[in-house]
C-alpha positions as CSV (number, residue, x, y, z in Angstrom):
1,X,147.6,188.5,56.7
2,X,146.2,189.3,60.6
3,X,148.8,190.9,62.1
4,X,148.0,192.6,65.8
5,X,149.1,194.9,68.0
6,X,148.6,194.8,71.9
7,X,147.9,198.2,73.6
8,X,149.5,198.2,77.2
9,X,150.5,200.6,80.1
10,X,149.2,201.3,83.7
11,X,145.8,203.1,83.8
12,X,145.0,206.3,83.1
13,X,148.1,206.9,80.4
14,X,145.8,207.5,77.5
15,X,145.4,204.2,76.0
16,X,141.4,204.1,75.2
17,X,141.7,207.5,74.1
18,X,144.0,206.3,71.5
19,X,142.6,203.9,70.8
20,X,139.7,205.5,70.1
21,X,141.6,207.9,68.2
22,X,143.5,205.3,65.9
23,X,139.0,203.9,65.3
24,X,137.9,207.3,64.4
25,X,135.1,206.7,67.2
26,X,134.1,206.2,71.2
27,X,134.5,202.4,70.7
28,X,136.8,202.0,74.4
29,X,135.7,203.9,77.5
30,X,137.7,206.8,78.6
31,X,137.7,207.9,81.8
32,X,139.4,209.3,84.7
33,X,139.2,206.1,87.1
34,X,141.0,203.4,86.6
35,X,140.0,200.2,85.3
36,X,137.5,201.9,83.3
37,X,138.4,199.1,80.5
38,X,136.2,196.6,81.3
39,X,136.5,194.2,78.2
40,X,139.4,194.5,75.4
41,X,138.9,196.4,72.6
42,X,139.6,195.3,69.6
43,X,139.5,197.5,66.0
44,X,141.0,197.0,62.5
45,X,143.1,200.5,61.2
46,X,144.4,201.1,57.6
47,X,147.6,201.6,57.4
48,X,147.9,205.1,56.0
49,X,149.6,205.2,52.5
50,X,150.5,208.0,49.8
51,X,151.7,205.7,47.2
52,X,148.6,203.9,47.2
53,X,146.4,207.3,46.8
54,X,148.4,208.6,44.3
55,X,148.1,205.4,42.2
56,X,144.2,205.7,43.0
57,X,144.6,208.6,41.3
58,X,146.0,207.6,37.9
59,X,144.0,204.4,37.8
60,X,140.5,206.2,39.6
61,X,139.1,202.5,40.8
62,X,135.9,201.4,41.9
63,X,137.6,200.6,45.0
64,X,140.9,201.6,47.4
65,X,141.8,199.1,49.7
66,X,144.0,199.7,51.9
67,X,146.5,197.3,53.8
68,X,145.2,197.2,57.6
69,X,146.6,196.7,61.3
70,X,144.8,195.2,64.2
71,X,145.3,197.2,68.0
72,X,143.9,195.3,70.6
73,X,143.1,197.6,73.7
74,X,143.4,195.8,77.1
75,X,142.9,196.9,81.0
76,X,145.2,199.1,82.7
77,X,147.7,196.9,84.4
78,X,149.1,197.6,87.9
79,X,151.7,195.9,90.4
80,X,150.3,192.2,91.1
81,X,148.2,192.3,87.9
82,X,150.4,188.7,86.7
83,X,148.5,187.5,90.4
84,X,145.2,188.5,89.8
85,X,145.6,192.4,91.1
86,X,143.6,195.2,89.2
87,X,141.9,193.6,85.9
88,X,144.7,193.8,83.6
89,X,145.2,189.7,84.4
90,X,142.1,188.6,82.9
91,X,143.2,190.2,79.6
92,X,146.9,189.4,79.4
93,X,145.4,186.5,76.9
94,X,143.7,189.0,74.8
95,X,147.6,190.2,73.9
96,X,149.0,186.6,74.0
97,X,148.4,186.2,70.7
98,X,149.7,189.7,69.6
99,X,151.9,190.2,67.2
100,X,153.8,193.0,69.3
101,X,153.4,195.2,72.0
102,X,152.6,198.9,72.1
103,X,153.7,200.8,75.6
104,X,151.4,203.6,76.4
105,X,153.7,205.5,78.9
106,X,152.2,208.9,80.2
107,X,154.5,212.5,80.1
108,X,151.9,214.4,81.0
109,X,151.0,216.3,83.8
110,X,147.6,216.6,84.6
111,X,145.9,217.2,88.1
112,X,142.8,216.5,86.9
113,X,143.4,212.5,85.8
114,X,144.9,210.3,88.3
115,X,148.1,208.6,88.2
116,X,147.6,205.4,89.9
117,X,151.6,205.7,90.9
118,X,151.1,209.0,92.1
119,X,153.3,211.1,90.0
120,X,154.4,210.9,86.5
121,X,157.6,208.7,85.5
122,X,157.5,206.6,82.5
123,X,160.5,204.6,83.2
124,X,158.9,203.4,86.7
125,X,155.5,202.9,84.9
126,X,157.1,200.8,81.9
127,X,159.1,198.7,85.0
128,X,155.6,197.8,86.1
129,X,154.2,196.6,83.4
130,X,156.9,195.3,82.3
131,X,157.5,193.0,85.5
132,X,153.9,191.6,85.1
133,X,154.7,191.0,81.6
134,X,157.9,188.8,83.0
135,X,156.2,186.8,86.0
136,X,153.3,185.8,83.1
137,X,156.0,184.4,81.4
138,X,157.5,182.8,84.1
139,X,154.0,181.3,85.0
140,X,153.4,179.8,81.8
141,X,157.3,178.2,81.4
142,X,156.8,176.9,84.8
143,X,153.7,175.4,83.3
144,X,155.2,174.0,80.5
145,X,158.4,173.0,83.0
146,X,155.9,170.7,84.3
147,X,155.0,168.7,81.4
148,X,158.4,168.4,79.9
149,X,159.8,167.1,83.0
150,X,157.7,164.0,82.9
151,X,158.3,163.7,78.8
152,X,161.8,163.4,80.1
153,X,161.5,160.5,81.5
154,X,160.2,158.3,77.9
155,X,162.5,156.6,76.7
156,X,164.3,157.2,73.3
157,X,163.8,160.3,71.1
158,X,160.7,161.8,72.9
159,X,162.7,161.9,76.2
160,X,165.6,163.5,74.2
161,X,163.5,166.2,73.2
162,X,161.7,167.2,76.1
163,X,165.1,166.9,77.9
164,X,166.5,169.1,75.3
165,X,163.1,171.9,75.2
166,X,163.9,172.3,79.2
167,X,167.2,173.2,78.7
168,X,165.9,176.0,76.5
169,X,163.2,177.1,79.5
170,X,165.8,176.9,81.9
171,X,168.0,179.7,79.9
172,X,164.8,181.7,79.2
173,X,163.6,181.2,82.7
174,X,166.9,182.5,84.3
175,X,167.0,185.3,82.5
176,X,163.1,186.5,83.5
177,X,164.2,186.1,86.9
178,X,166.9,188.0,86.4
179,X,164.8,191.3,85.4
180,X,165.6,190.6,81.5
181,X,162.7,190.2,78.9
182,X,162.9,187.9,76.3
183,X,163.6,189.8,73.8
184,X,166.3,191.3,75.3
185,X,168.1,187.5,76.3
186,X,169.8,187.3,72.9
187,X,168.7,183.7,72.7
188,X,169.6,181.5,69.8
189,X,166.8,181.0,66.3
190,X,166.7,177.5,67.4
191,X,165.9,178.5,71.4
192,X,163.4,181.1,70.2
193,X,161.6,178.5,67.3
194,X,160.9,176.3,70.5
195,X,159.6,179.2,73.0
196,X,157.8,180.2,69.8
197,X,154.1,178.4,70.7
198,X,154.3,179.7,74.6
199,X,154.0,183.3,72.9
200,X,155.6,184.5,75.9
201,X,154.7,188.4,76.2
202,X,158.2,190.1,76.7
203,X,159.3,187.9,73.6
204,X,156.8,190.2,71.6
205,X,158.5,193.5,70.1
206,X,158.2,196.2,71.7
207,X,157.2,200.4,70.6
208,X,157.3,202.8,73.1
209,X,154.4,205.7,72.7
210,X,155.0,208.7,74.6
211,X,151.7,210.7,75.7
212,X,152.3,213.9,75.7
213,X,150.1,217.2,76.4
214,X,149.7,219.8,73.1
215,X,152.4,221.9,74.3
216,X,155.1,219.5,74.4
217,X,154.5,218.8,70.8
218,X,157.6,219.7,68.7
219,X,159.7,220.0,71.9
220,X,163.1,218.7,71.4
221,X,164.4,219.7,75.1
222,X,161.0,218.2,76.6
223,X,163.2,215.8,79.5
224,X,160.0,213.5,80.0
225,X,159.9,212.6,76.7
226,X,163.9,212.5,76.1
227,X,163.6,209.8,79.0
228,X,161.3,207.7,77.0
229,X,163.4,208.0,74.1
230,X,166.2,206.9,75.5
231,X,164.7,204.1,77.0
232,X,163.6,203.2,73.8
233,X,167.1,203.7,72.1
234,X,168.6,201.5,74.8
235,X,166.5,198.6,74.1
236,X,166.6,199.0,70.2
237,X,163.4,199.7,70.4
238,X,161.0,202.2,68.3
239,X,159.4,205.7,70.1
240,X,156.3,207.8,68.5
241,X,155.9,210.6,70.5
242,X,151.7,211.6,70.5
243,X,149.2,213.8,71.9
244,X,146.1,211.5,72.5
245,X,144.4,214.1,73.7
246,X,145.2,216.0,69.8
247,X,144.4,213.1,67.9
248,X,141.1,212.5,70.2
249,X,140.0,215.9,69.3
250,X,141.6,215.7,65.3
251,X,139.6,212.5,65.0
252,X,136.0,214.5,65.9
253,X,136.9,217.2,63.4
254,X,135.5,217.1,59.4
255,X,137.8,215.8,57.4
256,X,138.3,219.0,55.5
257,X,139.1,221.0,58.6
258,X,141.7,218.5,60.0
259,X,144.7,220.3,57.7
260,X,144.1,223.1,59.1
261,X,144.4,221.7,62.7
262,X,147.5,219.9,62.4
263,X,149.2,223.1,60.7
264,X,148.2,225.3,63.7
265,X,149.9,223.0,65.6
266,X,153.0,223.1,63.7
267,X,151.9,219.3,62.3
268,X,152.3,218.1,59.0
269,X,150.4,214.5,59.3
270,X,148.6,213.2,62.4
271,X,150.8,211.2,64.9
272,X,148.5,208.3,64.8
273,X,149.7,207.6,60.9
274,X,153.4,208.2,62.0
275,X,152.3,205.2,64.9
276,X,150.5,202.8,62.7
277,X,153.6,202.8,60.1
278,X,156.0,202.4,63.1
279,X,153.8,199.7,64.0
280,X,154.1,198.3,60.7
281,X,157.9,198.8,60.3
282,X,158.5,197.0,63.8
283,X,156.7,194.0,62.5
284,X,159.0,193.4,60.1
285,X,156.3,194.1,56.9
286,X,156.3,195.5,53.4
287,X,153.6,195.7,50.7
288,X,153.2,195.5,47.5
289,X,150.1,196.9,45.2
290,X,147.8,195.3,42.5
291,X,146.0,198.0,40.5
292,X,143.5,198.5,38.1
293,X,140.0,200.0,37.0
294,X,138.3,197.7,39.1
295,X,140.3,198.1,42.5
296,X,143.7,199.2,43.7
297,X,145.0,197.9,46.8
298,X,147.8,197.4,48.8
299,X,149.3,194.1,50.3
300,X,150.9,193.6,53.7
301,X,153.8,190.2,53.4
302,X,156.7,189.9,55.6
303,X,159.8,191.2,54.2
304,X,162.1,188.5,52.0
305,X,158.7,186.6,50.7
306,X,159.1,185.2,47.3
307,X,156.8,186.1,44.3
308,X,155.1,183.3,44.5
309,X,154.8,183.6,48.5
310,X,153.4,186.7,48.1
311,X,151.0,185.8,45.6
312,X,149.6,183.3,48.0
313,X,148.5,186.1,50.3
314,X,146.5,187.6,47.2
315,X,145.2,183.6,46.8
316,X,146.3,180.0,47.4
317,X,145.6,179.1,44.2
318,X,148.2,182.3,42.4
319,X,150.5,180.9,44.9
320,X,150.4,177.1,44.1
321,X,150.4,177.9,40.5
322,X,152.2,180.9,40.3
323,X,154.7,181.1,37.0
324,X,155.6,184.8,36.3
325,X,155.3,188.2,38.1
326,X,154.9,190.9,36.3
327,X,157.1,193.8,38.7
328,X,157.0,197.4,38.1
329,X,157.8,200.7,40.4
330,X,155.2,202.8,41.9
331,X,157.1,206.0,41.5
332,X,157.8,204.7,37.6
333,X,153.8,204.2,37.1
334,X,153.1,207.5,39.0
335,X,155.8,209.4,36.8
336,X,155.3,207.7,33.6
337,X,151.6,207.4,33.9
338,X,150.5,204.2,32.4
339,X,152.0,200.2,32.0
340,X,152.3,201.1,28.6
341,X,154.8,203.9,29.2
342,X,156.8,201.6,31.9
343,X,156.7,198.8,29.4
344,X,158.2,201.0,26.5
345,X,161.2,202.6,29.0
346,X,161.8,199.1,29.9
347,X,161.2,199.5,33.5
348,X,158.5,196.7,33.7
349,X,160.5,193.2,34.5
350,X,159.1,189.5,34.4
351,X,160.4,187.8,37.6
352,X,160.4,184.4,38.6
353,X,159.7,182.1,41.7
354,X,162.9,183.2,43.2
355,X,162.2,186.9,43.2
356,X,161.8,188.5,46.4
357,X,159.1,191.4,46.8
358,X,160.4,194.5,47.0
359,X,158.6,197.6,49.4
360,X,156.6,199.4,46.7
361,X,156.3,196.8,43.6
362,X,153.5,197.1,41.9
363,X,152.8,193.0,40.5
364,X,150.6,191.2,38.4
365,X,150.6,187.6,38.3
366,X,150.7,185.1,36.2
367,X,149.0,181.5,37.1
368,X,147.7,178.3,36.6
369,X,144.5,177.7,37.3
């Protein structure tokens, strides 16, 4: 299951350098220039997970595979960049097809990187980008505006339905030109299911990351970085507060040293994992395991799939003939220390085709071939 992410925020917040960070390598440019971002970056992270190690460790398999993310690093975007300003417009369709949105907003000061708005102030940099996400939008429902206005005009059913579809842009439309993102318009399931091939970028959701220098880590009274959480709070929306800047120079260090970093720092786990699950939460996703000698790995599905849905992300063959799942607890394996063991305490269930997955079910299925 491809599910991405689309890295945005004015330039010179710290997105390559998280990026970069999030890869474990110089993949984007980082600079301090703007528009140092000449093509989007794309890179694949695991999503970090303890269950999944600790059954590693009671199965020890060939192979761990982890369940994965996709970030998607575009331009710095500026005022005008919906109109061709900056470069951030030539890669707005690089995040078109994201699955959400990540904010980069800066809360750092630093006089030796430039703040294209001259002075740091997240809110006014996330009403930038923000405003060129909204007159993108508004450009492509114009466009589709357009068409549906001469569908209208077939007769019968056809001319009922585009008649009916511009009602719905009209609604989304006036709210966009009222300064109000599409997520934020409350709009009906049906109005969003027929928005839902524009992939309008404020429709996306939406997870604030707040930059920060190593000394406002661990800073409750930090008022940038309140600012940003209560932005985020406001809109429902999630905040991970990070030091790029730290997890730049965490993601350089040996593996065995990197403990030792975070704890100097008061840290317990780099911020980057604390991002990619909140990443992970926002979309909506859960995962299951399968384990064994020959690999353990973990599953991304969208939460409420069936058993037999989510054996179709495995293959479409265990999901077209799927019969039985057989459902167990992580923690239960972990604790008990074998199948066996679950079996005999009668913690390990059969479930059918109308069992929905549960976060952390460990499954094995049963199929026709």
């Amino acid at each position: 299951m491809g599910l991405a992410i689309g890295i945005v925020g004015l330039p010179n917040v710290g997105k390559s350098t998280l990026f970069n960070a999030l890869l474990g390598q110089a993949q984007a440019q980082a600079a301090n220039y703007p528009f140092c971002t000449i093509e989007p970056n794309l890179g694949v992270v695991p999503v970090p997970d303890e269950r999944l190690a600790r059954l590693a460790a009671l199965y020890h398999p060939r192979k761990t595979t982890p369940t994965t993310l996709e970030f998607v690093d575009i331009a710095g975007l500026v005022a005008g960049a919906s109109k061709g300003e900056g470069l951030g417009n030539q890669f707005l369709s690089h995040i078109r097809q994201a699955d959400a949105i990540a904010h980069v907003l800066r809360c750092f000061e630093d006089p030796d990187v430039v703040h294209v708005g001259g002075g740091v102030g997240p809110r006014d940099d996330r009403d930038v980008v923000e405003t060129e996400l909204m007159l993108k939008d508004l450009e492509q429902i114009e466009r589709r505006r357009e068409k549906k206005q001469k569908d209208a005009k077939a007769p019968g059913k056809p001319g009922e339905l585009a008649k009916a579809e511009m009602v719905v842009l009209d609604e989304a439309r006036a709210g966009l030109e009222r300064g109000v993102p599409v997520r934020m318009q409350k709009l009906p399931a049906g109005s969003l299911a027929v928005l839902s091939d524009l992939f309008l970028l404020t429709g996306k959701p939406v997870l604030y990351i707040a930059n920060v220098h190593e000394s406002q880590l661990g800073r409750s009274d930090d008022p940038t970085v309140a600012r940003v959480k209560e932005m985020a709070a406001d809109e429902g929306a999630r905040c991970v507060v990070i030091s790029g800047k730290v997890e730049a120079e965490l993601s350089e260090l040996p593996q065995g040293e990197r403990l030792d970093y975070l704890r100097s720092l008061g840290l317990e786990e780099p911020g980057l994992n604390r991002l990619v699950r909140a990443g992970f939460e926002m979309l909506g996703l859960s995962t299951f395991f399968s384990v064994g000698e020959e690999e353990c790995r973990a599953w991304t599905i969208h939460q409420g799939m069936t058993a037999p849905q989510a054996a179709g992300v495995i293959h479409t063959d265990f999901e077209r003939g799927f019969i039985k799942a057989d459902v167990q607890r992580w923690e239960d394996l972990v604790a008990l220390g074998s199948e066996a063991a679950v079996k005999e305490k009668g913690l390990l269930r059969i479930e059918g085709k109308e069992y929905r997955v549960q976060d952390g079910d460990v499954m094995r299925f049963r199929f026709n071939a």
